[in-house]
C-alpha positions, 0 to 999 in steps of 0.5 A: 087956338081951339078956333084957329084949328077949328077953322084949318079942320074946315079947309077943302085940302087936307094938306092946307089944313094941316099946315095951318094946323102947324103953323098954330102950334109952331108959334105956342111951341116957339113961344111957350117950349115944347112942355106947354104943349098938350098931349094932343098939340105935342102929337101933331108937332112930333108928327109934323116934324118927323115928316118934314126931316123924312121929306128931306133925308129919311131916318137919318136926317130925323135923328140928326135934328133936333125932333130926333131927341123926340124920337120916342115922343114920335113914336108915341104920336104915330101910335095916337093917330093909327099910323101902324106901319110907320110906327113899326118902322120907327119901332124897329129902329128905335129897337137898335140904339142900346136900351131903345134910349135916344140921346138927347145931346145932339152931338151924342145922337148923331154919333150913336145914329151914324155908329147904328147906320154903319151897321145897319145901313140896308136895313134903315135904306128899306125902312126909309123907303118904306116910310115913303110908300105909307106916309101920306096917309099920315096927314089924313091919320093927324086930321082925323086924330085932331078933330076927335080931339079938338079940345085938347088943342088950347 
């Protein structure tokens, strides 16, 4: 794997690489499960998918999938590749579920989720908004993070 991600490091266009880069760790994950995943490699998924539920919804759609249930595992990734202001965002709204504890059942995050944006709609509508004024950085932060780390990747 380590030449795979060598070898999407080395493309011109930062988002090809990191797609390439998912793509490898997609196929370990899908494969082996989430724990086979390095520390490094599970940075990238929790990355990558917290951009991919963004794009498509914002927190809301984030914690109604399953990378929701990574939500702290997230929060630990954006602290790995420098990615300060989105991870304050997800900080600050991990901060408003009881004990900063993110279901992991599904039907019971959802529900809590909805329960939290009922009360804090404005509030979570500003962090999402925010996200997408910081977040292409992100894939820079995830490129400069795996290729000082390229061993980690098995």
């Amino acid at each position: 794997m380590n030449v795979e991600i060598q070898a999407a490091l080395d493309l011109a266009d930062e988002t090809d690489s990191f797609l390439q880069i998912t793509d490898v760790i997609y196929d370990k994950e899908t494969e082996q499960g989430y724990d086979a995943l390095s520390d490094a490699e599970k940075t990238v998924f929790c990355i990558d998918g917290l951009l991919r539920e963004m794009e498509n919804g914002g927190f809301g759609q984030f914690f109604h999938h399953d990378v929701g249930a990574l939500a702290l595992d997230t929060l630990d990734a954006l602290e790995r590749v420098k990615a300060k202001v989105s991870h304050s965002l997800l900080d600050q709204l991990i901060g408003y579920f009881p004990d900063r504890q993110i279901p992991a059942d599904e039907d019971d995050r959802i529900e809590l989720f909805d329960k939290i944006e009922n009360e804090f709609s404005d509030e979570i509508t500003a962090m999402d908004d925010r996200f997408h004024e910081v977040s292409d950085a992100i894939i820079g932060q995830t490129l400069q993070y795996v290729s000082r780390n390229l061993k980690e990747f098995r």
